[in-house]
N, C-alpha and C positions, 0 to 999 in steps of 0.2 A: 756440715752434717746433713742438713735438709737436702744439698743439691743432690747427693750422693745415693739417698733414700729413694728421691722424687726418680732417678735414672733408673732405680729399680723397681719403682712403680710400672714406669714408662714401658720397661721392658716385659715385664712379668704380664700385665697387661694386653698387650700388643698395639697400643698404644701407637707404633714407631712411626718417628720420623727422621730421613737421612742426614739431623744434623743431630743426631745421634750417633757419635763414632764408635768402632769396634777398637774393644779393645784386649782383645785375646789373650790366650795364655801366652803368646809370646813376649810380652813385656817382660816376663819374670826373665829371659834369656838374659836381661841388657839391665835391669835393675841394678842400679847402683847408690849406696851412701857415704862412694868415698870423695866426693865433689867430680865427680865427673869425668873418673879415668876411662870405664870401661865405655862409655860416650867419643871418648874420644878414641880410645881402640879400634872399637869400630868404624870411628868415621876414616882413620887410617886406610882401613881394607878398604874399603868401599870405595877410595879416592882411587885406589889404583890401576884402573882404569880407564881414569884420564877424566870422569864424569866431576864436575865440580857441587863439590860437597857444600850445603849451608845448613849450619848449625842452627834451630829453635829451640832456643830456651822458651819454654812454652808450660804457664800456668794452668793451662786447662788443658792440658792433654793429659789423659790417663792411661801412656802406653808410652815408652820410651825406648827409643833406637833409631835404625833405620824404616821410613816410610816403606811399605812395600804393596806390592800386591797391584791392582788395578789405577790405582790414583796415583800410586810412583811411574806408572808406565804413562799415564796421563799425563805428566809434570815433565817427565823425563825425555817425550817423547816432544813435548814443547821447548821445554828450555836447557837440555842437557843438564839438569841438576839432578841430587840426590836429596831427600830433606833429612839429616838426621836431629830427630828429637830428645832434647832433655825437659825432661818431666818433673819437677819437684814433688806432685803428688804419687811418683815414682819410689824419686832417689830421697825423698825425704828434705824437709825444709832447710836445712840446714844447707844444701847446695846453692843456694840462692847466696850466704855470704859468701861460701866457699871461692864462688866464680866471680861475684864483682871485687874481692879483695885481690884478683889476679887483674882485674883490670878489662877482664873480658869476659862478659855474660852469654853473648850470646851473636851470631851476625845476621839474628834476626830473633827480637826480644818480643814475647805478648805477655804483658804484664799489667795486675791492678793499677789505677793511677798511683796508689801511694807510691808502688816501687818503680813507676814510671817516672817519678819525681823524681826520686832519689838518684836512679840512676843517670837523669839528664842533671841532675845537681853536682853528681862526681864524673859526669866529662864520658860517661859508657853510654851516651845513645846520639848519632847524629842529625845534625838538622838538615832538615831535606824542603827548606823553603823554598830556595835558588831550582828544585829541578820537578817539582811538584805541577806545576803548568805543562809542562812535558806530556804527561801517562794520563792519559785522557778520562781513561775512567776511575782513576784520583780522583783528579782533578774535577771530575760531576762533584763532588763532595767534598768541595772547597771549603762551604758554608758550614757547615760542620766537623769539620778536619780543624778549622782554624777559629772554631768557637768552642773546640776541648782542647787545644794550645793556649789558648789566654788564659787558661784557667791554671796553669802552671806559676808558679813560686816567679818571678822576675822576668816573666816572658816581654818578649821585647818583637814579636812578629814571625818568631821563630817556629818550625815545625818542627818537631820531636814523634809527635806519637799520630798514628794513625785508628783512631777511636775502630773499636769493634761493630758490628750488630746495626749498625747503622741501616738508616730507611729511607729510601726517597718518594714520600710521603711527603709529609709537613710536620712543622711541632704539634700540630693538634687535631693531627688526625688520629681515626681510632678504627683499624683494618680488620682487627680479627672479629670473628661471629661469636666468641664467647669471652664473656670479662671474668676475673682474676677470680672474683665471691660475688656469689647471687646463689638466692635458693633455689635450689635443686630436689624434685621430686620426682619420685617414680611416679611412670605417665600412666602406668593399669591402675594403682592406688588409687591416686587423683581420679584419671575416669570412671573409676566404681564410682566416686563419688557424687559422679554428676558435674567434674569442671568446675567446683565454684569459684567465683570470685572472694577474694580477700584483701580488707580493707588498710588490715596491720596486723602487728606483731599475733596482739589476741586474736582475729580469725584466722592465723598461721597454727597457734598451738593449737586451736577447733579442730581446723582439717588432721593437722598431726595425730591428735589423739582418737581422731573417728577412724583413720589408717589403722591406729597400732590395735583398737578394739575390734578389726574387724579380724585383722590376722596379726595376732599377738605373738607367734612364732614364725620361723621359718620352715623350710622345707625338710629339717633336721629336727624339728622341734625345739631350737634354743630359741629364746625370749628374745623378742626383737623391739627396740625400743626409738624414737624421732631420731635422736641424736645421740653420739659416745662420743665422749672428751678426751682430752688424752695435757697433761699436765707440760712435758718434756720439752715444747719449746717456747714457753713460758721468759717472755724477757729480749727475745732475740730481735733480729731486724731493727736495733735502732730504738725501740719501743717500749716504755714501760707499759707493767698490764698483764695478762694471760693470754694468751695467743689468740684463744677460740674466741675471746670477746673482741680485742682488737682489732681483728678482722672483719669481723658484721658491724666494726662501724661505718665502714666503710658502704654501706646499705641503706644510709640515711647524707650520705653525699660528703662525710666527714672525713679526715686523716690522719691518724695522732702522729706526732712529728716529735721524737723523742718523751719527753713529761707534759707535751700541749698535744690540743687537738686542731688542727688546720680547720675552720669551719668550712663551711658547703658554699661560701662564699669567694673562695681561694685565696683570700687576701690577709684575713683578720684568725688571730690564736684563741684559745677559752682553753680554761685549765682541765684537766683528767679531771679533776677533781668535784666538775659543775654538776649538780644533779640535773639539770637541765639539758646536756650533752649526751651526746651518741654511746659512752662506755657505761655509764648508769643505766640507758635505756637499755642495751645490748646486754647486762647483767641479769636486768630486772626482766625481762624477755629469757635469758635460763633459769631461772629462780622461779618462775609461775609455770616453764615448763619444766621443770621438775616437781613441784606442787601437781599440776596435773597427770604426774606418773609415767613420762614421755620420755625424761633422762637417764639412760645407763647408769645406773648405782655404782658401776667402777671406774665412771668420771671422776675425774681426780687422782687419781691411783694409781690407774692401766697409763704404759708405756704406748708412744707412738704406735709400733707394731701390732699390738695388740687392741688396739682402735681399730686400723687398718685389715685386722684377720677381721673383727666385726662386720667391715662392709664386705669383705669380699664374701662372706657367708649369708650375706640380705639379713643383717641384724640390727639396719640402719636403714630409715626411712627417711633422713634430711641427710645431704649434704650441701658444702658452701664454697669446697675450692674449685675452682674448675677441674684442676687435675684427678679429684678422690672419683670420678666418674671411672677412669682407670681400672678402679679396684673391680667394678662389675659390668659395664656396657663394652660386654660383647658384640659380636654382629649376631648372634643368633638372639640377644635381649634387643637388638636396637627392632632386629628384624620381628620379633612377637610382643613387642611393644611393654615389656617390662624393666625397661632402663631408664635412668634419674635424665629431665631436661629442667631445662630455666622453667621456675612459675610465678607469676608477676605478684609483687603483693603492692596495693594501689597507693601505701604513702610514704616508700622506698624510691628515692633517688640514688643511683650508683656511683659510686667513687673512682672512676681508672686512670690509672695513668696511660696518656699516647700514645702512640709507635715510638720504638726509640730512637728519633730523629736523627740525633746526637747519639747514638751509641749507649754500649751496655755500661761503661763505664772502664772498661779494659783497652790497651789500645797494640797495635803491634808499633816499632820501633825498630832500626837499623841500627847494631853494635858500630862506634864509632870508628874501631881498629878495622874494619876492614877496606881492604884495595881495590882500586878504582874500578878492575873487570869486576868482583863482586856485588860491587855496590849498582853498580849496572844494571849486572841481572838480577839482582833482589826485587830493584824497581821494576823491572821488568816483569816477575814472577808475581808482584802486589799485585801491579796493575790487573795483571791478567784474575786474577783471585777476587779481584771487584769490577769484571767485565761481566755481561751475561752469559758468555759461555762457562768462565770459571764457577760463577753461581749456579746456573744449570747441574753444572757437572756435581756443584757440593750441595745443596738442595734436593735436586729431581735425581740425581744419577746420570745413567750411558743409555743414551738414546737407543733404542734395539731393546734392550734388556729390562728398563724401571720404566720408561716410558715410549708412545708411540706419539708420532707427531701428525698431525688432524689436516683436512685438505684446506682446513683455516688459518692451521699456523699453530692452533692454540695442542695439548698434552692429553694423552689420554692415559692413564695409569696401568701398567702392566707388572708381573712378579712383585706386590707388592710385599709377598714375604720373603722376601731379599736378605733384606741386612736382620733378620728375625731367626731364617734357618740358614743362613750362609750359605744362599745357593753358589753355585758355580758358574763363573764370569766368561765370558766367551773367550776364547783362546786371543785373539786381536786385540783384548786388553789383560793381558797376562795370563788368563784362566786363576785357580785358586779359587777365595769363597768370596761370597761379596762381602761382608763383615769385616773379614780378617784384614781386606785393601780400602777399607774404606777412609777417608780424608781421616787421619789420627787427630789433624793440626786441632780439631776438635771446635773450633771458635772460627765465624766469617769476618768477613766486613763488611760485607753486607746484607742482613736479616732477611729470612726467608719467606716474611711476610713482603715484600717490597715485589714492586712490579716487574716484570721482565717487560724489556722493552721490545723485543721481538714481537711478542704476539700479545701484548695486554693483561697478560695473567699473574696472578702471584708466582712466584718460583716454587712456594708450599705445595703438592698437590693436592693437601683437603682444600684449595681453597681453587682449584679448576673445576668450571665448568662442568666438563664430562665427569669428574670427580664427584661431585654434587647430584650430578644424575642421575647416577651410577650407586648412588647410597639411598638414597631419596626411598626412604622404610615409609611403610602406613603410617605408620607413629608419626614421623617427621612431618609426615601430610596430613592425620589429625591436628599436630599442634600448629602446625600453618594456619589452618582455617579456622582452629578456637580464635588466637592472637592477631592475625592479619600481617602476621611477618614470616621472612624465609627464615632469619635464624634470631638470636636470643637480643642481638647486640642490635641488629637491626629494629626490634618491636620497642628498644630501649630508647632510640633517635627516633624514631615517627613518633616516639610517644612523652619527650621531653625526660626521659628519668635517668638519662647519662650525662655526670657531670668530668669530662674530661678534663685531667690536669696537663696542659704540655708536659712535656718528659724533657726535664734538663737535668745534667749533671756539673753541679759545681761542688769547690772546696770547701769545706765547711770547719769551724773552728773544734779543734777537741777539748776534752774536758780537762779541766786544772783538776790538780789532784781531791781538790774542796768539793767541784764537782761531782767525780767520779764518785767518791766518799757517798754524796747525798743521794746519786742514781743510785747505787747499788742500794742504799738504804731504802727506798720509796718504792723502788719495786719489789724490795721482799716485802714490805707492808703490804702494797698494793693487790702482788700475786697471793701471799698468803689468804689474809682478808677477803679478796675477791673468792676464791674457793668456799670460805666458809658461806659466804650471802649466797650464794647458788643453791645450798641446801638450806638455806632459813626456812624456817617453819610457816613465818607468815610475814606480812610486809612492813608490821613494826618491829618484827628484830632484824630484817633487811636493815630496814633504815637506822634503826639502835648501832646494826655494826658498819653501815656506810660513814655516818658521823663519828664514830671511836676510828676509823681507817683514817680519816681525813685528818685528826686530832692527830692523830699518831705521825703521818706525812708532814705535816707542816712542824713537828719536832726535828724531824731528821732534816732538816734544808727544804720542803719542797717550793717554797714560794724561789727561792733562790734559786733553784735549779727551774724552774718554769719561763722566770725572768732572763735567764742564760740562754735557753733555750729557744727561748721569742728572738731573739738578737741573733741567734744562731739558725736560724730555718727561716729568718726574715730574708736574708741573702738568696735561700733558694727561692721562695716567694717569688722576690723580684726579680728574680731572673725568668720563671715562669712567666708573671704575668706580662711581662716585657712581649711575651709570643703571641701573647690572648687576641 
């Protein structure tokens, strides 16, 4: 649900970037829920021409049929292929048993691990160990190719899956200029104020509440408040707790790992439950901002949306995800310096996880049925898809048109409302809109933060040079010269407060049914209860209903599920610190 939201943040925004695929009204043409017929009709016509057809069953595409437009001419123009896509968030889930109970999913599968499992468990994906040294630009990405294969059910050295998103970084490095949560103020707010420094949580609600006295409304007149909450994804990600808290704890260098919190030290667990840990403080931190009259009254209540219409209307003065910036930094706010950036508060250390070395955790795979010319050009058609050009091509776009190339080598950005208003693509790559042909496959392999080896630069283009320059607002140049850094993530590393987790993805054990039973129970305690201590009155009934929460959790299993849990995230642990 969130990714679905966040894409129409993204979009709505302008936000965009071109691993952002279109997905037009032409999917409705090829939508199907009957496993995959009108998929296959299709691919019928379209073979008859002699062009060879390869089927992607594909998890993350939001657009199902044939590839078309400027990226089919790209592809086609390479390898004499077609891609026809099947979508489950198309044709509906249920296509997913439909086709592996025929035996055949797909002759070119991108799939979660779980069903990456399964499908290498009943004999539908093959292993491509033997020919993997071959395709060179695989092959860069051996080391991670072959450290998300061990992590399969009986692996024995075998490749099966070609992890996604993948970065040729390290496990612990950390690329982008902005981390995931950190406070975020409006930089005219702050500067009326004089820039102060703040030492914690209390001179954050100071500043906040000097903001909201100064201009208590918006430009509409609606009541504008620090922060609005929003209830609805309450539980998700793995994580008991309330979203909006779980999150800032991540602010104090911590990471809750199911019913524990991973401390700031990456090695060792402590319970949700410590008054001394990061989700008490993080409570007790909205609890005295709401006390000092800074919290939206329909926190708790109001639906994600409706949080969301509040920023877009400046009726919010803190945000914490990176992305809620979306909602209102425009270029005309970046450019008159009323848009939300990082502002340090001095005894916050940050929590991030890596580049994702290893991958998003999806991986593409080869349907075993397929014959020898197929299996060929598939390899063929990866490789190319994790060379710099295929990156180029899914990242930056068509040289000419999204980008212009520098007497350095390095990109300079052009049409960048391209894939936003579906301009019109040059006739020499099919003509059409750019949207409408833009990569469907929707998922790389290799992440668009990672470097291009041609000229040194990320493939991203907010993260070029001439990109940088080219945006480089007064604001941006004020907060340079307060902090002494170009961007957020940088003042974070000169100044010790980012605490980097490598980024591994392993298997981890599910819950017994006893389990499940105790989660489900602990975090309705937890979420409920936590609600109520936000509007406590004062900090001894805070603590009156901290101690009846915890009374109540340790009834429903919590010691026993925290104990589960330690033994269960201890695996990722070690494989983490294994990178340190």
């Amino acid at each position: 649900m969130k990714l679905k939201k966040l894409t129409s943040v993204l979009l709505a925004s302008a936000m965009l970037l071109t691993s952002l695929a279109g997905c037009g009204s032409k999917a409705a043409d090829v939508a199907t829920t009957d496993g995959g017929n009108t998929a296959t009709q299709t691919t019928e016509a379209a073979a008859s021409d002699g062009t060879m057809v390869i089927e992607i069953y594909d998890e993350a595409a939001n657009y199902q049929g044939i590839q078309e437009g400027w990226f089919a001419k790209v592809v086609k123009d390479r390898f004499d292929i077609e891609l026809n896509i099947i979508a489950p968030q198309v044709a509906g889930e249920a296509i997913y048993q439909t086709r592996t109970s025929t035996g055949n999913l797909g002759d070119i599968v991108l799939l979660d691990s779980v069903h990456l499992a399964d499908c290498v468990k009943n004999g539908l994906v093959k292993d491509i160990s033997g020919d993997l040294a071959n395709y060179s630009n695989l092959a860069a990405y051996t080391e991670q190719i072959s450290y998300y294969n061990s992590g399969l059910e009986g692996n024995n050295g075998e490749i099966y899956g070609i992890p996604t998103e993948m970065m040729n970084t390290s496990p612990t490095s950390y690329s982008q200029d902005v981390i995931y949560s950190s406070p975020l103020l409006r930089w005219d707010l702050y500067k009326e104020l004089g820039c102060p420094e703040m030492k914690d949580l209390n001179d954050l609600i100071d500043v906040l509440a000097q903001m909201q006295a100064a201009h208590p409304t918006n430009e509409a007149g609606d009541p504008v408040y620090a922060m609005s909450l929003w209830p609805d994804w309450d539980g998700n990600d793995n994580m008991i707790g309330i979203a909006n808290v779980v999150q800032l704890t991540t602010w104090y260098g911590e990471k809750i790992k199911g019913s524990a919190i991973l401390n700031s030290d990456g090695a060792t667990f402590s319970k949700i439950t410590d008054k001394d840990k990061s989700y008490y403080k993080i409570l007790q931190f909205l609890n005295h901002a709401y006390k000092a009259g800074i919290v939206d009254p329909d926190s708790g209540t109001q639906d994600w949306n409706a949080a969301c219409a509040k920023m877009s209307a400046g009726q919010v003065n803190l945000m914490w995800y990176s992305w809620q910036v979306g909602f209102w930094n425009s270029q005309d706010r970046l450019d008159d310096g009323t848009a939300f950036i990082y502002i340090p508060v001095a005894d916050q250390n940050y929590y991030t996880e890596a580049d994702a070395y290893f991958g998003s955790g999806r991986a593409f795979g080869i349907g075993s049925g397929v014959d020898e010319a197929k299996y060929k050009k598939i390899l063929e058609f990866l490789d190319w898809y994790a060379s710099p050009e295929g990156c180029t091509f899914q990242h930056a776009g068509i040289e000419g048109f999204n980008y212009e190339v520098n007497a350095d080598g390095t990109y300079t950005a052009i049409n960048t409302n391209a894939l936003m208003d579906n301009l019109p693509v040059p006739e020499e790559y099919g003509g059409a809109g750019y949207s409408d042909g833009n990569n469907a496959i929707n998922q790389w392999i290799v992440g668009s933060s990672s470097i291009n080896p041609v000229n040194g630069e990320s493939y991203a283009k907010d993260y070029w040079s001439s990109w940088k320059e080219s945006t480089l607002t007064e604001m941006k140049k004020e907060w340079q010269s307060q902090f002494g850094a170009d961007e957020p993530a940088e003042y974070m590393k000169k100044n010790n407060k980012l605490v980097i987790s490598p980024n591994v993805a392993v298997s981890l054990a599910s819950d017994t049914p006893d389990m499940e039973l105790a989660r489900t129970e602990c975090n309705k305690a937890l979420c409920d209860n936590s609600w109520k201590m936000i509007f406590a009155k004062d900090d001894a009934e805070f603590d009156a209903m901290w101690d009846a929460m915890v009374e109540t959790m340790n009834g429903v299993g919590y010691e026993e599920l925290y104990a589960f849990d330690c033994e269960k995230y201890q695996v990722e642990v070690d494989a983490k610190n294994s990178y340190k």
